[in-house]
Backbone as CSV, one residue per row, in Angstrom:
resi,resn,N_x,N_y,N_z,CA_x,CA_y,CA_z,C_x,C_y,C_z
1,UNK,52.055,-22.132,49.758,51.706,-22.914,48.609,52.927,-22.989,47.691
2,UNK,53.151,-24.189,47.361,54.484,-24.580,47.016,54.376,-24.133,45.014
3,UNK,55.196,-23.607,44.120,54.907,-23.696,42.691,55.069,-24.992,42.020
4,UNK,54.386,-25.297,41.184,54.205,-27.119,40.488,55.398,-26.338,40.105
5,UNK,55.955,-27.727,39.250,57.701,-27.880,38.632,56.972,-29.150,37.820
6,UNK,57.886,-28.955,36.449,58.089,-29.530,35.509,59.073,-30.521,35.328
7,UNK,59.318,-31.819,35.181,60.484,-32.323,34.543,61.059,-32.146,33.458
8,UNK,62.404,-31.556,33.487,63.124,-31.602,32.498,64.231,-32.341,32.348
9,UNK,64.025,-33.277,30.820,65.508,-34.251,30.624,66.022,-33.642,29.386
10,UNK,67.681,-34.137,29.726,68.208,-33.602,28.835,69.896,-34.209,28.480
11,UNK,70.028,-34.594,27.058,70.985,-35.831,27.154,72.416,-35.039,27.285
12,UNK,73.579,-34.959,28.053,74.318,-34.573,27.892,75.865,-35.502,28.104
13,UNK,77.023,-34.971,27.194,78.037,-36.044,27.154,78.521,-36.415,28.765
14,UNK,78.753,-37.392,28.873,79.443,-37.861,30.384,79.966,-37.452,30.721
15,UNK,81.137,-36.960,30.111,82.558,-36.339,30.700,81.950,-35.186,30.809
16,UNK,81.486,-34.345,29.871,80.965,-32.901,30.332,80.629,-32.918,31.600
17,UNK,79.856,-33.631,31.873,78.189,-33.872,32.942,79.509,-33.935,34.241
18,UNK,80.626,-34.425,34.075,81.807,-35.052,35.542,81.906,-33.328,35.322
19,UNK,82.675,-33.091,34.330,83.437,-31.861,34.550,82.632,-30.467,35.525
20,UNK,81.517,-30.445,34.506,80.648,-29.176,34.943,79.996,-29.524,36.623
21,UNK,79.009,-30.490,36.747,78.902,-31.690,38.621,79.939,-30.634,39.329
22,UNK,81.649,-31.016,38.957,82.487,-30.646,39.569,82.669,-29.257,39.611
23,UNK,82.531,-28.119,38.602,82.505,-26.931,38.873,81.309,-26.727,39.831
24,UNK,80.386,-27.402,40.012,78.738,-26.694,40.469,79.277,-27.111,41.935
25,UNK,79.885,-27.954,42.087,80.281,-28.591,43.610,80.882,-27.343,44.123
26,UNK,81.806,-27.148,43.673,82.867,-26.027,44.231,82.033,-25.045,44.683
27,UNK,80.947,-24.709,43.874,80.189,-23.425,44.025,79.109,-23.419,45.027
28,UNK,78.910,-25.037,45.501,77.558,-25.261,46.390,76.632,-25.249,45.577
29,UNK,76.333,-25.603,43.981,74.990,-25.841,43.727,75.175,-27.174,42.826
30,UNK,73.970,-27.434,42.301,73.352,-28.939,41.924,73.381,-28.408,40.202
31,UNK,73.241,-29.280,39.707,72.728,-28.906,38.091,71.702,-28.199,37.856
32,UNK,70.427,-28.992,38.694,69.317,-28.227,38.733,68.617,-26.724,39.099
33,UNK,70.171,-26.220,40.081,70.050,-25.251,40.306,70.720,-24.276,39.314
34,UNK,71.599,-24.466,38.864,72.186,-24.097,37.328,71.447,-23.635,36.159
35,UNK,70.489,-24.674,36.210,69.155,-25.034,34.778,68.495,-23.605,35.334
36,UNK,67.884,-23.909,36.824,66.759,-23.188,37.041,67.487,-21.969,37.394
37,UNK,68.065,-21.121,37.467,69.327,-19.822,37.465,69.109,-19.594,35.778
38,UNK,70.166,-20.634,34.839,69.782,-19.813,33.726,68.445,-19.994,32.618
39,UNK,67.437,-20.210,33.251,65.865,-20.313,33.091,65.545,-19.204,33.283
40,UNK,65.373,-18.537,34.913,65.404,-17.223,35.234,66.037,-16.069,34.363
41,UNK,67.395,-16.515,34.122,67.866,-15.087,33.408,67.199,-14.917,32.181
42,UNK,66.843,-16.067,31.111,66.337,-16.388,30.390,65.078,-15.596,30.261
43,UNK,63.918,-16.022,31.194,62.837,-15.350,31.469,63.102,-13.856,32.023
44,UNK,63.741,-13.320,32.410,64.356,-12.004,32.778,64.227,-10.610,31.500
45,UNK,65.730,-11.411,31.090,65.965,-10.565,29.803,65.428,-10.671,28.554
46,UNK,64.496,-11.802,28.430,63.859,-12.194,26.975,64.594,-12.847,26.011
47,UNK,66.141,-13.091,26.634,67.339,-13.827,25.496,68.119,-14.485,26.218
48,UNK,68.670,-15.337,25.812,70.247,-15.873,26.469,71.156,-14.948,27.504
49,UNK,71.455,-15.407,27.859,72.299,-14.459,29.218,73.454,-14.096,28.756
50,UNK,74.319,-14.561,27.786,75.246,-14.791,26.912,75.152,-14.872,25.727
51,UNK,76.248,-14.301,25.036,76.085,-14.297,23.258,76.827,-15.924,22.951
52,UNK,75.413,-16.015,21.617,75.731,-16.940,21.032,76.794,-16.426,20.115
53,UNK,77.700,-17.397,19.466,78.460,-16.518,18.135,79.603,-17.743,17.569
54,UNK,79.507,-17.596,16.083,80.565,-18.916,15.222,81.953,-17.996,15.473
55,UNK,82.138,-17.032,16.017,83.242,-15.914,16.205,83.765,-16.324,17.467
56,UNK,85.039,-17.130,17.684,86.103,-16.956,18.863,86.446,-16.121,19.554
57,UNK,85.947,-15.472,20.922,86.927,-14.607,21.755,87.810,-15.045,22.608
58,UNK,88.358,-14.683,23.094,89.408,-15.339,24.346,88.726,-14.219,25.231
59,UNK,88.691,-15.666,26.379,87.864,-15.154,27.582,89.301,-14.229,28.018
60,UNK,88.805,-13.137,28.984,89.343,-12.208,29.656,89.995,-12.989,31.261
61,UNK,91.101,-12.455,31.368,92.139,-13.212,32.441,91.364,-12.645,34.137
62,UNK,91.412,-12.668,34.469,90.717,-12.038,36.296,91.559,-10.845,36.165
63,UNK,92.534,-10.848,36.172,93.413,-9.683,36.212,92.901,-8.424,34.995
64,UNK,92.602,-9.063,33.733,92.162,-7.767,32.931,90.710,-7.732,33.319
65,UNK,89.699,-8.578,33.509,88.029,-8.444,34.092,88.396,-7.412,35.332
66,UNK,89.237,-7.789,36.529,89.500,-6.987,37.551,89.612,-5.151,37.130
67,UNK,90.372,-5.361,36.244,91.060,-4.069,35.778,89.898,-3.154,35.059
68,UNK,89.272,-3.950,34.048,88.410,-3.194,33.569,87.065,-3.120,34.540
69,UNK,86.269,-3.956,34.933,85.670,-3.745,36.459,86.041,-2.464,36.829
70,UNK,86.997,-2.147,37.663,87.431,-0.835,38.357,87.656,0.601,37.652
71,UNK,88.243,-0.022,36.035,87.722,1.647,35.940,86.180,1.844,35.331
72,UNK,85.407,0.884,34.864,83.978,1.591,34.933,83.024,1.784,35.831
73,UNK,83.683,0.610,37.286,83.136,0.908,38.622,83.824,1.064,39.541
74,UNK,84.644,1.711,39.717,85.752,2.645,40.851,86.037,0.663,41.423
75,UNK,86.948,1.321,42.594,87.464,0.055,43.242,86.401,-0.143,44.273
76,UNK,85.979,-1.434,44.744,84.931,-2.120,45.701,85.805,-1.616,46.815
77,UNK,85.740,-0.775,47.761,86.165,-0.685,49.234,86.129,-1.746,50.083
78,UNK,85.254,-2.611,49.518,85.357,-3.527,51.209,86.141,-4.799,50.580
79,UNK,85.795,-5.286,49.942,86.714,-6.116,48.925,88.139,-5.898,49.314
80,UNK,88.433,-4.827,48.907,89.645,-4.078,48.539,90.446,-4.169,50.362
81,UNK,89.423,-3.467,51.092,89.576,-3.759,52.772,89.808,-4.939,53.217
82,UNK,88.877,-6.080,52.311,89.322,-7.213,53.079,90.388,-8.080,52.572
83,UNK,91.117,-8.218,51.627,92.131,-8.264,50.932,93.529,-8.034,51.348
84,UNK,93.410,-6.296,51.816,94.810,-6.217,52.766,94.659,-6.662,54.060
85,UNK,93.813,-6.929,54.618,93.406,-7.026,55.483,93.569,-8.889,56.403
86,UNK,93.813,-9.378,55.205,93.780,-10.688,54.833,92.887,-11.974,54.821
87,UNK,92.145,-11.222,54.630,90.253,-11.777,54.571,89.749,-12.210,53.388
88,UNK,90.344,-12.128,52.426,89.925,-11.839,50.982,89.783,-13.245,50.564
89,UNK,88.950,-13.789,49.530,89.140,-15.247,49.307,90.442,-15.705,48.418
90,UNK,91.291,-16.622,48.203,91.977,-17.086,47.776,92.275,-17.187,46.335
91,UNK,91.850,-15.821,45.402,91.226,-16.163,44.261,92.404,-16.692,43.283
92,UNK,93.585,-16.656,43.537,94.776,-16.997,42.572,94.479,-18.969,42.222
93,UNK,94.464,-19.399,43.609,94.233,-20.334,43.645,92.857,-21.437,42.862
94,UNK,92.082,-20.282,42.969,90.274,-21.233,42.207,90.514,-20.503,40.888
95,UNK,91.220,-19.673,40.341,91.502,-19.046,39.472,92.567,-20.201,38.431
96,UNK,93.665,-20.679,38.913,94.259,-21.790,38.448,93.665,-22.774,38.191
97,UNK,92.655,-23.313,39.078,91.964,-24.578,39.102,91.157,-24.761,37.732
98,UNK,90.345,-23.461,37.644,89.389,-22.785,36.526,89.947,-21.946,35.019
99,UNK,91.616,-22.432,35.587,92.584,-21.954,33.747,92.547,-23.444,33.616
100,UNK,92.764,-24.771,34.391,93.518,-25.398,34.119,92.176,-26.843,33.768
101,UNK,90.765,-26.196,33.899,90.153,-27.321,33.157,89.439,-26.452,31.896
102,UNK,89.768,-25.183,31.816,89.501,-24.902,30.286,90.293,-25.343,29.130
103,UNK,91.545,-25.499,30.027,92.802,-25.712,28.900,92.485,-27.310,28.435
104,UNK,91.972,-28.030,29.985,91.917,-29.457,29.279,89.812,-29.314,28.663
105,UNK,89.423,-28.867,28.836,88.178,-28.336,28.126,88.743,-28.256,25.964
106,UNK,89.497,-27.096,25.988,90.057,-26.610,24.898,90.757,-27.963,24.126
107,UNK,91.339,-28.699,24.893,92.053,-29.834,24.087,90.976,-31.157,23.719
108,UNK,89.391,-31.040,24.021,88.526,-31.673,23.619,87.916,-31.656,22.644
């Protein structure tokens, strides 16, 4: 037995709607799967999955997330295995891709 579903609309700017499409592509999912992901977390934790705030941080580089990652959770072994190993995904590369539409994000 399948769960009913609701329609939800929701007006968002064009260019956003290209930009973000294009991150969800990369990742293999749809918008809708996006919505209904942070719906779930939503319903999960009882709040936003993320802080709201009029306060600027600068997001954290992979290299310092990496860094701090490992010392409050030791290093991932298999990760780490498949990496030297040369298995590891390409992350320098989707890592650039993902500096280089915040920057044009930031200049909007």
């Amino acid at each position: 037995m399948s769960e009913s579903s609701t329609l939800l609309r929701a007006r968002v700017p064009s260019d956003r709607m290209g930009r973000v499409e294009e991150i969800l592509d990369d990742l293999g999912l749809k918008p809708s799967d996006a919505v209904n992901m942070l719906f779930a977390q939503i319903e999960r934790r009882g709040c936003l999955p993320f802080e709201v705030s009029l306060h600027h941080q600068p997001l954290m580089s992979a290299t310092d997330q990496a860094t701090e990652w490992t010392e409050a959770l030791g290093e991932y072994s298999k990760g780490a295995t498949a990496s030297r190993e040369g298995r590891g995904v390409n992350v320098e590369g989707r890592q650039s891709k993902v500096e280089g539409r915040r920057r044009n994000q930031q200049s909007v």
